[in-house]
C-alpha positions in Angstrom: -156.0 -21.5 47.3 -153.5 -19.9 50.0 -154.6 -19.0 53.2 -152.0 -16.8 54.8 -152.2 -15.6 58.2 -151.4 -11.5 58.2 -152.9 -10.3 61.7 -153.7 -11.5 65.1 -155.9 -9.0 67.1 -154.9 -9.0 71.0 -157.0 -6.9 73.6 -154.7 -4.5 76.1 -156.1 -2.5 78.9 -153.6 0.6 77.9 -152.4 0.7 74.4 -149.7 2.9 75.4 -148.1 0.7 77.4 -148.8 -2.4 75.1 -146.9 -0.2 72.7 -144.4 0.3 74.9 -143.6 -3.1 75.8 -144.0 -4.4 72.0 -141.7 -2.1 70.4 -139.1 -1.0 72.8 -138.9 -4.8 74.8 -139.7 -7.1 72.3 -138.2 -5.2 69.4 -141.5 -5.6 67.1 -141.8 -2.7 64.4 -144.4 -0.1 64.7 -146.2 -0.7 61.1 -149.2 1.8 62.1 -150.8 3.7 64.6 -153.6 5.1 63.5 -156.4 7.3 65.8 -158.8 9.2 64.4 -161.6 8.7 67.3 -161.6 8.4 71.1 -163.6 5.1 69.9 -161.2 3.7 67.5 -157.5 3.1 67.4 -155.7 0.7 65.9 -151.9 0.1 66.3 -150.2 -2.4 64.0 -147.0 -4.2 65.0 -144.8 -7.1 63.5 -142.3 -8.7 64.8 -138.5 -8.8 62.4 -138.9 -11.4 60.1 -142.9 -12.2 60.0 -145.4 -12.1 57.3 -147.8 -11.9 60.2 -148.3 -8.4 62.1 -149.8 -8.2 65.4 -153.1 -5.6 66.2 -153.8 -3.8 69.7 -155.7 -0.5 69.9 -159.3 0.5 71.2 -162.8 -0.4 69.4 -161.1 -3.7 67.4 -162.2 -6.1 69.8 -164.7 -6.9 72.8 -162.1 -9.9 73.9 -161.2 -9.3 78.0 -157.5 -7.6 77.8 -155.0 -10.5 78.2 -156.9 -13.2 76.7 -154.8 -13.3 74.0 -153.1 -17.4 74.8 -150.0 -19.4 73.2 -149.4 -17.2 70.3 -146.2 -18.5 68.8 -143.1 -16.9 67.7 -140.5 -19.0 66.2 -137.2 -18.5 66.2 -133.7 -20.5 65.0 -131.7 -20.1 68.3 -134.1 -20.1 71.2 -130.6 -19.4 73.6 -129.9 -16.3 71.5 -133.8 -15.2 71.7 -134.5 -15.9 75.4 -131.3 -13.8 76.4 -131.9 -10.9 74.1 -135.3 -10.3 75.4 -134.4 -10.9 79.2 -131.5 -8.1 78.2 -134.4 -6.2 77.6 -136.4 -6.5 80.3 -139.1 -9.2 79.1 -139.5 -12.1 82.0 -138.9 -15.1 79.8 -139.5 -18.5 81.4 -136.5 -21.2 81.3 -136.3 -23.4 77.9 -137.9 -26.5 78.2 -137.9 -29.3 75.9 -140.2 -31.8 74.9 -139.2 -35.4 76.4 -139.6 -38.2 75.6 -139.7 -36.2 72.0 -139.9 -39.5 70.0 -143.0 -40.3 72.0 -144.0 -37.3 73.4 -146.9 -37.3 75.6 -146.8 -33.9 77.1 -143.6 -34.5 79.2 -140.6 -31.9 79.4 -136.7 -31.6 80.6 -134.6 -28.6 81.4 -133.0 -26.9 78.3 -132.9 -27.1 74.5 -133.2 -30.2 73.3 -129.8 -32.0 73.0 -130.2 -32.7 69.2 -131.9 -29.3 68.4 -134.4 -30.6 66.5 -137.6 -28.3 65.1 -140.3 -27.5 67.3 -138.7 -29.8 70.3 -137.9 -26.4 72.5 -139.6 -23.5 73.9 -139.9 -20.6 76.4 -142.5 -18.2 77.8 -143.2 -14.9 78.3 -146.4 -12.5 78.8 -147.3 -8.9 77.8 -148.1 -6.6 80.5 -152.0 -7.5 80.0 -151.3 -11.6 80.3 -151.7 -12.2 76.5 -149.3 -15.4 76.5 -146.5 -15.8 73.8 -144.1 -18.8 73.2 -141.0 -19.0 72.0 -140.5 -22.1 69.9 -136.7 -23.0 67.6 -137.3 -23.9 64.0 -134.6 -24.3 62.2 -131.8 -24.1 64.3 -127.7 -24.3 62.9 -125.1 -24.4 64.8 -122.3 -22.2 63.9 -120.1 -22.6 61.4 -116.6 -24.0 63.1 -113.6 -22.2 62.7 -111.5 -23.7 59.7 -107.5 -23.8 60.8 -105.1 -23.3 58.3 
């Protein structure tokens, strides 16, 4: 049996705004925005590259707006990530990485981990509610070097 993940509901004070910041800062695509009550609206969003979409709107949840805590995004070149959304306004925190990482207790250092290893490095940043995200690199390669004839 499969149990894929396909939405995570988070509450916003102005869905406008939410929408706003998620499509035209973040660079999630609009999947759906659907209204057809004062009561209800739901507004679908997922990020390039997920199987997993991301629901704000009014009526889908009685969860405080900016509850929403540490939901992951992965990426393969945290750098690359962390400058693209600061380019676009989004207040990223600074890369961290985890340290001691082969007996990691909760400890971190400045930067990407040296070695670049999976789920040793994140960053940060909040929607304009307080719903938390994290920037984590999985699968990172470094770029091909330049061959010389």
């Amino acid at each position: 049996m499969d149990y894929k993940l396909e939405v995570v509901t988070l509450s916003v004070s102005d869905v406008d705004r939410a929408l706003r910041f998620y499509t035209e800062k973040v660079g999630f695509n609009l999947d759906v925005d659907y209204h057809p009550a004062d009561a209800f609206r739901v507004v679908q969003l997922t990020p390039p590259g997920s199987a997993c979409s991301v629901q704000i709107g009014v009526g889908l949840t009685d969860a405080p707006p900016g509850t929403g805590r540490a939901t992951y995004l992965a990426v393969t070149d945290l750098e690359a990530a962390r400058h693209e959304l600061t380019g676009r306004g989004v207040a990223v925190g600074d890369i961290r990485h985890k340290s001691p990482i082969e007996d990691w207790k909760g400890g971190w250092e400045a930067g990407v981990d040296p070695l670049r290893r999976d789920h040793a490095s994140f960053a940060d940043f909040t929607d304009p509610d307080g719903n938390s995200w994290v920037l984590q690199e999985i699968g990172h390669r470094p770029p091909p070097s330049a061959v010389s004839s």
